[in-house]
C-alpha positions in Angstrom: 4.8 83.4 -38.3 8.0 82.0 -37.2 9.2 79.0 -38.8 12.1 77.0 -37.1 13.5 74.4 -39.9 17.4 73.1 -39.7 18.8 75.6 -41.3 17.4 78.4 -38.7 18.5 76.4 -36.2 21.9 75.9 -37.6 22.0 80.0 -37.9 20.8 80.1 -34.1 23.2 78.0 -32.8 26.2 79.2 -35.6 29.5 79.7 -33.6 29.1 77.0 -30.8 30.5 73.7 -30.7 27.7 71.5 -30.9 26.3 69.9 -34.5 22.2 70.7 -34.1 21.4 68.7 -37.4 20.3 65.7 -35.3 18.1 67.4 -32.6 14.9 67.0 -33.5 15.2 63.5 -34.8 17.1 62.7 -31.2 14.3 64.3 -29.1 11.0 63.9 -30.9 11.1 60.1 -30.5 11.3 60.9 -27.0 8.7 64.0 -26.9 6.2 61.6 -28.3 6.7 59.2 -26.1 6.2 61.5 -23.3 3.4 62.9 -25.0 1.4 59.7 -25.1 2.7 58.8 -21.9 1.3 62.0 -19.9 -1.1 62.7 -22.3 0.0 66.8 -22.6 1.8 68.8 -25.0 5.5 68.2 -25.6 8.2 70.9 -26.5 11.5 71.5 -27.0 12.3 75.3 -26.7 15.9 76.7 -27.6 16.9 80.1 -26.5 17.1 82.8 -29.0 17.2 86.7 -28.0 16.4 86.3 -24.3 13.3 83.8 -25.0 12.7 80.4 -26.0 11.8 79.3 -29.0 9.3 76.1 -29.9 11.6 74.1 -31.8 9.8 70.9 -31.7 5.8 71.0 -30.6 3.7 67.8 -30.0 0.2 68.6 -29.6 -1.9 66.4 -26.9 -4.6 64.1 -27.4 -6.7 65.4 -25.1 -9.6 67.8 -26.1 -8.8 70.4 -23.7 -5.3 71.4 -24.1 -2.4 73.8 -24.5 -2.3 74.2 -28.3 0.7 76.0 -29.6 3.1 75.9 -32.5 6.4 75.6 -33.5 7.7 78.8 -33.5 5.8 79.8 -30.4 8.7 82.4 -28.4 8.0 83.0 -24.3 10.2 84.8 -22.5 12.9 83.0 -20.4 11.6 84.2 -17.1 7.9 83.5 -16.7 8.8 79.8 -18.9 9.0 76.7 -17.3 11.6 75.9 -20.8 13.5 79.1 -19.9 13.9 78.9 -16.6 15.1 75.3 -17.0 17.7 76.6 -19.7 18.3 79.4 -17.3 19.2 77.2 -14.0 22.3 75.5 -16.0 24.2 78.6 -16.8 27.0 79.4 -14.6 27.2 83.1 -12.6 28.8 85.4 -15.0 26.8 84.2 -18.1 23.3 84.1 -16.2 24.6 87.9 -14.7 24.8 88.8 -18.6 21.6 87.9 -19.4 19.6 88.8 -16.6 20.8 92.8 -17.5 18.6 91.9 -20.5 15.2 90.4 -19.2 12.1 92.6 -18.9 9.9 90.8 -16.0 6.4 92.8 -18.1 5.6 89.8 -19.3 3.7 87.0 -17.6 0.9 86.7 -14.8 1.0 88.1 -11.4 2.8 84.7 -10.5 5.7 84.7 -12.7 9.0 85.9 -11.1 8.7 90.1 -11.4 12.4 90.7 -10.5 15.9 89.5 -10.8 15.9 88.6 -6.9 12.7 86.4 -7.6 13.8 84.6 -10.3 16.8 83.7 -9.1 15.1 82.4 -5.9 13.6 80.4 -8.9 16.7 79.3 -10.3 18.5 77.7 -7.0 15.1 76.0 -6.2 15.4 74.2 -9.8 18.5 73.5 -9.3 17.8 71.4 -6.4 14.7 69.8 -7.9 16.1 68.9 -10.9 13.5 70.8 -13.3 11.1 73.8 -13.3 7.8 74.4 -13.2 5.6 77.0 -14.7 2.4 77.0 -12.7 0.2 79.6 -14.6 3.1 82.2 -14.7 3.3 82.4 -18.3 -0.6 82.5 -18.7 -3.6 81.6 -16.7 -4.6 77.7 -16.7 -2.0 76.7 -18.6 1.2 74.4 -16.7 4.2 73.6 -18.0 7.0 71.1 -16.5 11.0 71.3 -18.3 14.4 70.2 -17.9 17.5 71.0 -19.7 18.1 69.6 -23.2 21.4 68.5 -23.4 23.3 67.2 -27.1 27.0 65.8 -26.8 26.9 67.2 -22.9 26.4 70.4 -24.2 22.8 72.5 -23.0 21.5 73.4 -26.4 17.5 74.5 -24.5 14.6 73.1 -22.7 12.6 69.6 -22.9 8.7 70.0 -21.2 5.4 68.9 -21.0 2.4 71.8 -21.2 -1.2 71.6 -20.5 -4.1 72.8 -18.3 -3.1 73.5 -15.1 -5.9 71.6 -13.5 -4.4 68.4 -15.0 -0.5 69.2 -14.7 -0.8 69.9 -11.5 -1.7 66.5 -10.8 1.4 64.7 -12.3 4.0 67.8 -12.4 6.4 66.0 -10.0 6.0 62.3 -12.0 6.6 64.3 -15.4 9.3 66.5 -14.5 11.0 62.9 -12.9 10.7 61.2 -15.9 12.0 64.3 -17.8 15.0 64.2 -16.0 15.4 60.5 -16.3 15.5 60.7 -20.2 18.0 63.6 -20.0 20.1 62.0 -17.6 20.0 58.4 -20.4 21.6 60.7 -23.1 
């Protein structure tokens, strides 16, 4: 099991210019919130060796649901968190990474090439978040926007359940995502 506690995070984010010993105070009073709001899971995912990583998990409520953990890890392409985290770097850094993505994992309907995903990346860009509509795994739907801390994109804020529920309010959660990122 993967356990992410501040001082793995600190060693994740060790180098940059951003302080992470705040984060998840910052954004779990706002991933419950949304939690209770929508009634779905809520995660913050930080990128760590081409994937993201659960930092912060909410469960939901609800019976049926997406249960995962902290520590959960999905790759950046097939993720509605990586591609969100994905969509905010500029050309030569996304280039970089891209050399370093294996499309193997995923369903059917998760981008299988670089030319797909970036087809992706401008279509999030204009929407303002990303949606994962069974890509990373059948039935399940996830909805993220960038996470930002002092301006700085430090990974992904979303909302995760069953498909057949997500699809329903996708556009209404990923608009209130990006109204709480765009507060702070």
């Amino acid at each position: 099991m993967f356990a992410l506690d501040a001082n793995r995070i600190r060693k994740l984010y060790a180098g940059r210019e951003i302080d992470p010993a705040n984060w998840r105070d910052k954004f779990d009073t706002f991933l419950k919130t949304i939690r209770d709001e929508f009634g779905e899971a809520a995660i913050l995912g930080v990128p760590a060796n081409n994937s993201m990583v659960y930092a912060s998990y909410l469960d939901s409520n609800n019976v049926v649901a997406v249960r995962e953990q902290i520590g959960t890890v999905r790759s950046m392409h097939c993720s509605a968190l990586g591609q969100a985290y994905l969509s905010t770097m500029d050309e030569p850094k996304l280039t970089e990474l891209l050399k370093d993505i294996s499309y193997l994992e995923g369903t059917s309907r998760a981008p299988q090439n670089e030319k797909e995903l970036r087809e992706r990346l401008v279509a999030i860009r204009e929407r303002g978040y990303a949606i994962d509509n069974e890509e990373t795994f059948e039935g399940g739907m996830c909805v993220a926007v960038p996470a930002k801390v002092e301006g700085k994109v430090i990974g992904s804020l979303g909302l995760s359940g069953p498909a057949s529920r997500m699809v329903k309010k996708a556009e209404e959660a990923g608009a209130r995502l990006m109204e709480f990122v765009s507060a702070h």
